[in-house]
Structures are given as C-alpha cells and as structure tokens.
N, CA, C and O of each residue as an XYZ file, in Angstrom:
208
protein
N       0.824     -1.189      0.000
C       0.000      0.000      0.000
C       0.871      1.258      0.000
O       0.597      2.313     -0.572
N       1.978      0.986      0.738
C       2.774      2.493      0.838
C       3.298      2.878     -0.646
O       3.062      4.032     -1.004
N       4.012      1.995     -1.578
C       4.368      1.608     -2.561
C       3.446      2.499     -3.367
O       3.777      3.008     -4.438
N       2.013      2.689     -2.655
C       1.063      3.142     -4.075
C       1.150      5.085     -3.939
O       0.649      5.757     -4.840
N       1.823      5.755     -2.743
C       1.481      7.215     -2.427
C       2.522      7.811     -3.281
O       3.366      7.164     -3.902
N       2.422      8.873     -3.268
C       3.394      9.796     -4.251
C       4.354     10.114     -2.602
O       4.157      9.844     -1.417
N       5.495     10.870     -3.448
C       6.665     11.728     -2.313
C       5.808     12.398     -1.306
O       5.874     12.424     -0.077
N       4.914     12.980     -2.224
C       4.075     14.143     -0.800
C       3.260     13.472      0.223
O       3.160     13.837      1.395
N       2.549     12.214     -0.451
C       1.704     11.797      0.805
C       3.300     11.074      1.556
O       3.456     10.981      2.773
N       3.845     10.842      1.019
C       4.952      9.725      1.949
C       5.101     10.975      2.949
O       4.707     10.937      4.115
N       5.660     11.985      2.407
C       6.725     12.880      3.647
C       5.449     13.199      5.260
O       5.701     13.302      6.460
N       4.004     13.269      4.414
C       2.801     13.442      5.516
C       3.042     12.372      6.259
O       3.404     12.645      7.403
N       2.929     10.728      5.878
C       2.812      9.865      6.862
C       4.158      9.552      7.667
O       4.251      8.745      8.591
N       4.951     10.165      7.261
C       6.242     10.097      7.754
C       6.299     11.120      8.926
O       6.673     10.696     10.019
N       5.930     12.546      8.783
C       5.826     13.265      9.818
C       4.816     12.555     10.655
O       4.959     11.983     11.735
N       3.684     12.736      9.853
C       2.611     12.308     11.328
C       2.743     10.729     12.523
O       2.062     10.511     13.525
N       3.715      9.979     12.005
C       4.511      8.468     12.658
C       5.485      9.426     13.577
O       5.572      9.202     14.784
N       6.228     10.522     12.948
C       7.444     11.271     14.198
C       6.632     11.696     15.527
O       6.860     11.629     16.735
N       5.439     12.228     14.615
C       4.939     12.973     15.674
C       4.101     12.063     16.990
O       3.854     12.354     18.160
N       3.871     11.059     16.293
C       2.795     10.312     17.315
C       4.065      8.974     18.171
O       3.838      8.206     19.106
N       5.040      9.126     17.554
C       6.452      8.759     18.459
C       6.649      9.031     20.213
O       6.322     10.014     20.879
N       7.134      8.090     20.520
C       7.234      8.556     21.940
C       9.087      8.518     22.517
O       9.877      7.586     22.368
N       9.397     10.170     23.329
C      10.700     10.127     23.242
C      11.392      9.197     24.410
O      11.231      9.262     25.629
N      12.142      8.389     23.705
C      12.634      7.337     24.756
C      13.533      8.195     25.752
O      13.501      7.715     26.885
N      14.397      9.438     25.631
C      15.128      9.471     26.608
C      13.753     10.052     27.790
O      13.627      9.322     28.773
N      13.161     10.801     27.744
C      12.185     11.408     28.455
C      11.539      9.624     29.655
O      11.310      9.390     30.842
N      11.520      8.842     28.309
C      10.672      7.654     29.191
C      11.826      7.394     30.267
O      11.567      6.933     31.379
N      13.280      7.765     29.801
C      14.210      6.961     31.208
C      13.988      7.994     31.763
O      13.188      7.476     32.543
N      13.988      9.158     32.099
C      14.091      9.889     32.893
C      12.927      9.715     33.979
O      13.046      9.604     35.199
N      11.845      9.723     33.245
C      10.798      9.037     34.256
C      11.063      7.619     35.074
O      11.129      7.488     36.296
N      11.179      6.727     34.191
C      11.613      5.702     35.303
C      12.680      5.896     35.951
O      12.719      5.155     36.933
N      13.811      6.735     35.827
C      14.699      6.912     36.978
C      14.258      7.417     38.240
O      14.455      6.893     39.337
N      13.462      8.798     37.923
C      12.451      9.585     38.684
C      11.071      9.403     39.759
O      10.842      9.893     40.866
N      10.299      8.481     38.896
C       8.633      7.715     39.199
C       8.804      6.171     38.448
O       7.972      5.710     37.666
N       9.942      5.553     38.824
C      10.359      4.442     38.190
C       9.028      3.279     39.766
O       8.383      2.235     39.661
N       9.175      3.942     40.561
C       8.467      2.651     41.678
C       6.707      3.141     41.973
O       5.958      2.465     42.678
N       6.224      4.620     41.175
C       5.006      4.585     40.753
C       5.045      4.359     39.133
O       3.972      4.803     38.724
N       5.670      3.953     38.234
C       5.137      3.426     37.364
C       5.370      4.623     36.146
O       5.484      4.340     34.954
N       5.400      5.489     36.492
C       5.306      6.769     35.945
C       5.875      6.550     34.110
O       5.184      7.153     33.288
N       6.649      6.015     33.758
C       7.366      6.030     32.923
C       6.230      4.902     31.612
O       5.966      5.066     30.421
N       5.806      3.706     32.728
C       4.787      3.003     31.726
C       3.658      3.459     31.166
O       3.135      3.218     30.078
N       3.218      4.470     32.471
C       2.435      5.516     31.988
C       2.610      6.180     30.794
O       1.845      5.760     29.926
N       3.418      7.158     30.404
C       3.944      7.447     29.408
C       4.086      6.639     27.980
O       3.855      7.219     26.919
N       4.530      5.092     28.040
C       4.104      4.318     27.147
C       3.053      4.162     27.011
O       2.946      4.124     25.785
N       1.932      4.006     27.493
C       0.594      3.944     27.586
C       0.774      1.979     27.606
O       0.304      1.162     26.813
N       1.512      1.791     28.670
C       1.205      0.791     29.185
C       0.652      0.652     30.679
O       1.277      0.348     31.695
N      -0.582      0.937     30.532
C      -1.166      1.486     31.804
C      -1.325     -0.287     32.953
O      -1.112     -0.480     34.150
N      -1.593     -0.838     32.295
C      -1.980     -2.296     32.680
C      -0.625     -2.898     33.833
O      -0.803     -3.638     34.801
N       0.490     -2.406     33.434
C       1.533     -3.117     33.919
C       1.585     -1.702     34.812
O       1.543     -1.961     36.014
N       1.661     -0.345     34.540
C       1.818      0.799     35.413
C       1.180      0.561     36.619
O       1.786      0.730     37.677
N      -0.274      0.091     36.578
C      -1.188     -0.120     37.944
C      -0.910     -0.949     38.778
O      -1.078     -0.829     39.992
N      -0.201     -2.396     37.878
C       0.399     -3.240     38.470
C       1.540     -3.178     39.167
O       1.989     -4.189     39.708
C-alpha cells in the first residue's frame, strides 16, 4: 500500500509516525524519577503493567 502514495503523501505519513512517536530518553528519565510509581509506563501507555 505504501508503494502506491506519491513523495508528498509519503513525507505526511512520515511526519505524522514522528509525531505520534514517543521520546525514549524522556521515558528513562521518568523511570529513573517515578520508576516505583510506574510513571514512565504511563507514558508508554502501558497502563496495565503501570497499575500493576
């Protein structure tokens, strides 16, 4: 399917994947920080294991 977009739609789905990215150094900083509330899984939106 990607194969089928021109340059311009590529460079759109390419930004909008950066943007919906999550920044890993930020996630260590949280778990260094709120590493024993979870804080950092939060951020992944791994809420399931965060509560846990």
């Amino acid at each position: 399917m990607k194969s089928r977009l021109d340059a311009r739609q590529l460079m759109i789905v390419d930004s909008e994947v950066r943007n919906q990215g999550k920044n890993m150094i930020l996630a260590y900083v949280l778990w260094y920080f709120l590493g024993i509330l979870g804080g950092h899984r939060f951020y992944m939106k791994k809420t399931g294991s965060a509560i846990a």
